[in-house]
C-alpha positions in Angstrom: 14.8 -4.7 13.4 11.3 -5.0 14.5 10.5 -6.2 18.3 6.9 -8.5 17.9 5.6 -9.0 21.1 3.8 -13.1 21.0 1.1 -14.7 23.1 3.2 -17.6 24.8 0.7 -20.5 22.9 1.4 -18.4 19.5 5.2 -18.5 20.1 4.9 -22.1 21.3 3.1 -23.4 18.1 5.9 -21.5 15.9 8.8 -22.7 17.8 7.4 -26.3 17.9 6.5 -26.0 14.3 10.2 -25.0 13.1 11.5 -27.7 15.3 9.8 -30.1 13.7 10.3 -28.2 10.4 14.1 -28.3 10.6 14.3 -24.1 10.2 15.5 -21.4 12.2 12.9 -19.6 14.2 14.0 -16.7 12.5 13.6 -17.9 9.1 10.5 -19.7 9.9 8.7 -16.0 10.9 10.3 -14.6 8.4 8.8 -17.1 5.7 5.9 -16.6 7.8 5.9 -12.6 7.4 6.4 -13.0 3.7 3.8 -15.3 3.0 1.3 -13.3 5.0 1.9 -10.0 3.3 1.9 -11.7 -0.5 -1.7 -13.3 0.6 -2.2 -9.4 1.5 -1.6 -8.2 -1.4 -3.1 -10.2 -3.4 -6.4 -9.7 -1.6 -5.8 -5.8 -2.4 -5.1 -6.4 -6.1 -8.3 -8.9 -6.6 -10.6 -5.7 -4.4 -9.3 -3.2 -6.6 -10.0 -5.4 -9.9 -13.5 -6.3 -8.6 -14.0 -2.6 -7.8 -12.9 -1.4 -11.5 -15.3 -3.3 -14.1 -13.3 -2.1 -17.3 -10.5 -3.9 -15.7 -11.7 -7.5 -16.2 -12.9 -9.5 -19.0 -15.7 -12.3 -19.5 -14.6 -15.9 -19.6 -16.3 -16.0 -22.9 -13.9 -12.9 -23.9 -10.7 -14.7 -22.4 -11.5 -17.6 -24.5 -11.9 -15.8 -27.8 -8.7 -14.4 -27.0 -7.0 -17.4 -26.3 -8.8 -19.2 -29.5 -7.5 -16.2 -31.8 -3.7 -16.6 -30.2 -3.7 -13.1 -28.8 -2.4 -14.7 -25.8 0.0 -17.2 -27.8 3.5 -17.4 -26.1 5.3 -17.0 -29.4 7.2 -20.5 -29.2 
């Protein structure tokens, strides 16, 4: 378990908000939590693409792809 210690407007707001949300406190900071670290996450993953030219194509090379069914889903 992990003790987070809140400003008392912070932990107003969140209890208000899952109040009005119909959730558990709880679940409400843990949605928040998840959602947080995801956004994380994905800010790493687009740094180290950006960082890593070879590891990206051109939107003219994604289309050519896409016109030539490289990308095709099979069905």
């Amino acid at each position: 378990m992990i003790t987070v210690d809140l400003s008392p407007n912070i932990e107003n707001r969140y209890k208000v908000l899952a109040v009005a949300l119909g959730k558990k406190e709880d679940d409400l900071l843990q949605e928040a939590i998840i959602s947080y670290l995801e956004d994380l996450e994905d800010i790493r993953d687009a740094e180290n693409r950006l960082s890593n030219p070879e590891s990206y194509i051109t939107l003219d090379e994604l289309e050519q792809s896409l016109d030539s069914g490289l990308f095709s889903s099979g069905t």
